[in-house]
C-alpha positions as CSV (number, residue, x, y, z in Angstrom):
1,X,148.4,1.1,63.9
2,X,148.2,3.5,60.9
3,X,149.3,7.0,60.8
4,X,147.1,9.9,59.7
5,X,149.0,12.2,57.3
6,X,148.6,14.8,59.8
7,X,148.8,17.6,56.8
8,X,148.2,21.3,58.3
9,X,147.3,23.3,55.4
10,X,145.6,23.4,52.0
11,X,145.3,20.0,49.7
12,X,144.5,20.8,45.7
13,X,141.6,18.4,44.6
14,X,143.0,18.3,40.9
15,X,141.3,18.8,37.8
16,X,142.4,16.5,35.1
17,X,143.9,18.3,32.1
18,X,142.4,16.9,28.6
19,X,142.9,17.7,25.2
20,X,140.1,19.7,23.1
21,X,138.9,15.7,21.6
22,X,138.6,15.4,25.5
23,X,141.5,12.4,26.2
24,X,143.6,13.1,28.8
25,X,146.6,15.5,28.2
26,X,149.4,14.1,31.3
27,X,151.9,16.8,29.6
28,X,150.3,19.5,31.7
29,X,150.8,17.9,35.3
30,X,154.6,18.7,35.8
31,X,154.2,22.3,35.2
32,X,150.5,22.1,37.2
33,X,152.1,19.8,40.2
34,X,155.5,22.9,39.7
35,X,152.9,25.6,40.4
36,X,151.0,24.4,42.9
37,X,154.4,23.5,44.9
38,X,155.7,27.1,44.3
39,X,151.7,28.5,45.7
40,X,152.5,26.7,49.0
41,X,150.2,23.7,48.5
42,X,150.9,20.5,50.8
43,X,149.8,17.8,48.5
44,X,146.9,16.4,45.5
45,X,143.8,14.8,46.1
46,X,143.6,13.1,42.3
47,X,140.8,11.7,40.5
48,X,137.8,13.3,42.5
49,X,135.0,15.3,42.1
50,X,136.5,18.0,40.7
51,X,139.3,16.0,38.6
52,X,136.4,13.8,37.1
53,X,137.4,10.3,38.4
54,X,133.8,9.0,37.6
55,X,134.3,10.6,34.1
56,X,137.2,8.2,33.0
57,X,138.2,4.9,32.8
58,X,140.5,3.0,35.0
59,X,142.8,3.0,32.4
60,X,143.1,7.1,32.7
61,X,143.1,7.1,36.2
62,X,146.1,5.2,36.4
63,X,147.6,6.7,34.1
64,X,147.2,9.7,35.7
65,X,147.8,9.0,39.1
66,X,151.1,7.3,37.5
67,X,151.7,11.2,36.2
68,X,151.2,12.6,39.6
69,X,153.0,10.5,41.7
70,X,156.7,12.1,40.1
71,X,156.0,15.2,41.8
72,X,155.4,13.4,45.6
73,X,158.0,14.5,48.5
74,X,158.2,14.6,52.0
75,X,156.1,18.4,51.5
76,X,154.0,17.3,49.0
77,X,151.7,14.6,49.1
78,X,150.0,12.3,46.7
79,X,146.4,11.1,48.0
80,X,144.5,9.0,45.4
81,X,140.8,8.7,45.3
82,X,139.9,5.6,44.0
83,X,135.8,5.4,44.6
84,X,133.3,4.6,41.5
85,X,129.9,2.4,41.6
86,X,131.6,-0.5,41.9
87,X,133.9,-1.5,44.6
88,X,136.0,-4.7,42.0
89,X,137.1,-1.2,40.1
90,X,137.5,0.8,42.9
91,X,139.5,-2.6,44.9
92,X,141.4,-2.5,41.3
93,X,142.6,1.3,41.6
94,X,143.4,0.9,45.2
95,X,145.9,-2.1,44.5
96,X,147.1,0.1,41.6
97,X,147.5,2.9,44.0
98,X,149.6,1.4,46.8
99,X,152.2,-0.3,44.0
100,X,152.8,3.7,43.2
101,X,153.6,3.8,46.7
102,X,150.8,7.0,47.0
103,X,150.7,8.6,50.5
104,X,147.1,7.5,50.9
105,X,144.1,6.1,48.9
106,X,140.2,7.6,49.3
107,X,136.6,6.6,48.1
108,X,133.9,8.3,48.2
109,X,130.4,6.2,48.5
110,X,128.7,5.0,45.6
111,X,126.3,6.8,44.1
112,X,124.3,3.8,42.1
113,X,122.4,2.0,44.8
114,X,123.8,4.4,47.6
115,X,123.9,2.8,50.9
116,X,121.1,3.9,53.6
117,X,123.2,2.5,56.6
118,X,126.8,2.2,58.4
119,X,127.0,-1.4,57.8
120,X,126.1,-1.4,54.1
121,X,129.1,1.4,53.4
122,X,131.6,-0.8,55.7
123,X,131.0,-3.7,53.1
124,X,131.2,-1.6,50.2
125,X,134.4,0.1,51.5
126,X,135.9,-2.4,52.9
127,X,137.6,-4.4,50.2
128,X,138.5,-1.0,48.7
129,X,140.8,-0.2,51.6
130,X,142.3,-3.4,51.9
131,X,143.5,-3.8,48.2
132,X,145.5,-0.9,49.5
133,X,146.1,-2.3,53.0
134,X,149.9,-1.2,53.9
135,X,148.3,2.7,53.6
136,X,146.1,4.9,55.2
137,X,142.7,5.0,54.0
138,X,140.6,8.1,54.1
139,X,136.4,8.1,53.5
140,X,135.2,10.8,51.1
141,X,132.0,12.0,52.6
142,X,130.4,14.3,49.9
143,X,126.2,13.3,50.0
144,X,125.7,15.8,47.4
145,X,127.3,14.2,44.6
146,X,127.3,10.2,46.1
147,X,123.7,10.4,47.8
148,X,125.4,8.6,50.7
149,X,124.0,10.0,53.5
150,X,125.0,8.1,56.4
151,X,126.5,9.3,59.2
152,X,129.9,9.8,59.7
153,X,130.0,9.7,63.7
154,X,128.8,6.6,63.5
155,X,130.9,5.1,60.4
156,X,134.1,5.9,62.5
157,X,132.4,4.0,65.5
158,X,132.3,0.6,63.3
159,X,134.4,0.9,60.7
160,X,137.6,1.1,62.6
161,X,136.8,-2.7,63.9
162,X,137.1,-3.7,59.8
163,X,139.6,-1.2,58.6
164,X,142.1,-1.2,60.1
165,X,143.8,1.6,57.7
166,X,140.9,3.8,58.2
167,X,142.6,7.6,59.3
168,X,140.0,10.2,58.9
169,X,137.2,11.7,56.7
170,X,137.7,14.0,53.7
171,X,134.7,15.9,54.9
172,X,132.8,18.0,52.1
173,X,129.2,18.4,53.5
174,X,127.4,21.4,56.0
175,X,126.6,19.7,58.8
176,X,128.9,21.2,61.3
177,X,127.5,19.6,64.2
178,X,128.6,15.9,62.5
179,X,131.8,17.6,61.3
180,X,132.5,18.6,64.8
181,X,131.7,15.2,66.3
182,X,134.3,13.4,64.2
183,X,137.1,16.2,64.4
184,X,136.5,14.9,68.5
185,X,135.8,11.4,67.9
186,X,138.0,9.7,70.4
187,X,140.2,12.6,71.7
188,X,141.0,13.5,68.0
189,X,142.0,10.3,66.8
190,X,141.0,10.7,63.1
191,X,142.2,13.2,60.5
192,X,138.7,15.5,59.1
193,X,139.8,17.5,56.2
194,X,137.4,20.2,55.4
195,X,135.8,19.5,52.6
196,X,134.1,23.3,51.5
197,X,136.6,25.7,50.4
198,X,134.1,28.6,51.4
199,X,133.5,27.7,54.8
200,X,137.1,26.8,56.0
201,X,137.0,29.4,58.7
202,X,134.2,27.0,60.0
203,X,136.0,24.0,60.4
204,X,139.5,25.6,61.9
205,X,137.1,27.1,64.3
206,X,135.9,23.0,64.9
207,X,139.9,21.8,64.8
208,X,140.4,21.4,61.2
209,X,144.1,21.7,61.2
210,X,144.0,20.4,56.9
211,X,141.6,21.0,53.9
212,X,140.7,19.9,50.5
213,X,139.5,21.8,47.8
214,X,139.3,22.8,44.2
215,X,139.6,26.4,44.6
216,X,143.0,26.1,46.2
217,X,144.2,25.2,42.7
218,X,144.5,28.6,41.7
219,X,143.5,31.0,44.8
220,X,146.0,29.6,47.7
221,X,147.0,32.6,48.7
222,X,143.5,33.6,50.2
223,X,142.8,30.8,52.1
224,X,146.4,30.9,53.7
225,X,145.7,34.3,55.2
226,X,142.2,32.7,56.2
227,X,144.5,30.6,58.9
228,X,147.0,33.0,59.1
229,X,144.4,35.5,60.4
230,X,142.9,32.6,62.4
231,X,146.0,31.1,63.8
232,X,146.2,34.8,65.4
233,X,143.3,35.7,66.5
234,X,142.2,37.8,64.2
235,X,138.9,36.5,63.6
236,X,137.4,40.1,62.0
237,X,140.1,39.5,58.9
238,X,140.0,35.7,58.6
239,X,136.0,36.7,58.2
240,X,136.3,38.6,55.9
241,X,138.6,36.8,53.2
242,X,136.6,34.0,53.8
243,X,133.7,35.9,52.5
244,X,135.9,36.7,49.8
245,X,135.8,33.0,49.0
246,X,132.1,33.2,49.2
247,X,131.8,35.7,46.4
248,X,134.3,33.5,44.4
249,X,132.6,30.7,44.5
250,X,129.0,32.1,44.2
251,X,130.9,33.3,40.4
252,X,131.7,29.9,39.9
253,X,128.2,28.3,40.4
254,X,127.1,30.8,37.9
255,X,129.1,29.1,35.0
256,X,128.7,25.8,35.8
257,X,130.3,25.2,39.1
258,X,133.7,24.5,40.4
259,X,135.1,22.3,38.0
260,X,133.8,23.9,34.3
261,X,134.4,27.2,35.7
262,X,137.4,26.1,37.4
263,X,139.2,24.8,34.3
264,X,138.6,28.0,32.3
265,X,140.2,29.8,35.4
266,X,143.0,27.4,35.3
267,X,144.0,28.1,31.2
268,X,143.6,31.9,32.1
269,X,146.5,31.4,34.8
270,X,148.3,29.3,32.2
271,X,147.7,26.0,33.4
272,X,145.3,25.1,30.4
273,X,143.5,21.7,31.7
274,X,141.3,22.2,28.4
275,X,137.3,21.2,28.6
276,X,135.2,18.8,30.8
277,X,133.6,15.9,29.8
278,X,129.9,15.1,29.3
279,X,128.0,15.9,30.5
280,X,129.4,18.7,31.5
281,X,129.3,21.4,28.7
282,X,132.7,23.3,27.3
283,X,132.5,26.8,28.5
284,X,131.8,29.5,25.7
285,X,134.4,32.2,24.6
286,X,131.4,34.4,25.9
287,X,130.8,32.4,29.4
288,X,134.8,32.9,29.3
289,X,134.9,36.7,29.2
290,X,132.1,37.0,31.5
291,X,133.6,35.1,34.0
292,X,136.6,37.2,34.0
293,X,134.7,40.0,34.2
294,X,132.9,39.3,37.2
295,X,136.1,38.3,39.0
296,X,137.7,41.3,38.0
297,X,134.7,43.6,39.5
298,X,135.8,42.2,42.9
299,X,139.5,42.3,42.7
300,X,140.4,39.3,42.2
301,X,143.9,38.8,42.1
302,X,146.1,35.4,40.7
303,X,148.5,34.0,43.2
304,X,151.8,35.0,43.6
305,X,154.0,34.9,40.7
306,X,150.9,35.6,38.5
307,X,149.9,38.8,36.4
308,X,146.5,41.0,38.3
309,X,143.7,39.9,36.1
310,X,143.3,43.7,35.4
311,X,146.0,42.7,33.2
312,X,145.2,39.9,31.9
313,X,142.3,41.6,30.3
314,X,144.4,44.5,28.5
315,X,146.6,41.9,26.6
């Protein structure tokens, strides 16, 4: 019987760092992984929606999920997401994955002929989480970007009898009611990571215990005192900073979303994980400076070790 990871806390969804011709740039991960270990995160969820896995070949992503896997401990782990269109790449990555001895493997649904029902997925996953066999496998349920839309209740009902490493959902979709129903899925059985950074508070309240997100790349600090407050009882707070998130990320969407504006945030805090790739557009000098100043009009501060931004912008 497979383990879950059974990670309380906050998981960074990556962003992969590239050079300004757009190629990768692995010389950025050590100090990245260094940060994001001294910012109190648990582990990396590599090669996703935010670090463009469907962007790059298999060639990159093994290359840099053979960057990332360095930095794994018992405090810090590696998950790889290996999903794309076609499960032969996906199977490929998978088998990759588990010869790098990562902590755990993930695919997301495809998004070119998306599957309408449970038993369609099952085949399509299937193969994928049995190239990586001797690990736990996690499903990444994100309908907005794969157009999967099956339900997840009901995937963990009949998937379990074909994969055997199946351990939980890396949840990233609003329907709390479905959340809530795999979080209790047999007495708990199956690790749910919340999958929206700005409505964590949501899913602790459901029994969330671990998240994944691309805003805890560079804000960790906030959503730690969203469970601290939590974990307390002190609901009013927790609300509050979670709205704080809110704010944040309604920023974000206005340059381009979570992973353009996200990378400009990311050079500004000296982690420079240069531009995206089609067709995603490189953010402006102008987009840049705006973006800062928006932040800085409602206090946004770096984490930790990190200058205010206030400062930032008087250099």
């Amino acid at each position: 019987m497979f383990k879950k990871l059974n990670i309380k806390g906050l998981i960074a969804a990556t962003f992969t760092p590239m050079s300004s011709n757009f190629s990768i740039n692995l010389n950025v991960i050590e100090s990245y992984a260094n940060y994001l270990k001294k910012n109190g995160v648990k582990g990396v969820f590599v090669c996703g929606t935010t670090g463009e896995g469907g962007l790059l070949d298999i060639h990159e992503r093994k290359l840099v999920l053979e960057e990332w896997i360095k930095h794994k401990s018992e405090d810090f782990k590696i998950i790889s997401h290996v999903g794309s269109p076609s499960y032969k790449s996906s199977q490929e990555l998978a088998i990759h994955s588990q010869s790098l001895e990562v902590d755990a493997v993930a695919t997301m649904g495809p998004s070119f002929f998306p599957p309408s029902d449970v038993e369609s997925l099952i085949e399509f996953c299937k193969p994928i989480a049995l190239g990586a066999k001797n690990i736990p496998f996690y499903y990444y349920h994100i309908p907005s970007v794969s157009h999967v839309k099956v339900d997840m209740k009901s995937f963990l009902e009949k998937a379990s009898q074909s994969i055997p490493n199946l351990v939980g959902i890396k949840f990233t979709h609003n329907d709390f009611m479905e959340f809530q129903q795999c979080v209790n899925f047999k007495n708990g059985h199956y690790e749910i990571f919340n999958g929206y950074d700005e409505a964590l508070l949501g899913g602790l309240s459901l029994g969330a215990i671990g998240a994944v997100g691309s805003t805890y790349n560079y804000m960790s600090s906030y959503y730690y005192e969203i469970i601290n407050y939590f974990e307390s009882g002190n609901i009013k707070e927790a609300r509050k900073t979670q709205q704080f998130s809110v704010k944040v990320v309604e920023i974000l969407n206005k340059y381009g979303g979570g992973v353009r504006a996200g990378k400009a945030i990311m050079e500004i805090i000296g982690i420079d994980c240069g531009p995206s790739r089609a067709p995603l557009k490189k953010i402006t000098s102008t987009e840049r400076n705006k973006l800062i100043e928006e932040l800085k009009l409602i206090n946004f501060f770096w984490d930790q070790d990190c200058k205010k931004l206030t400062q930032i912008l008087n250099e």
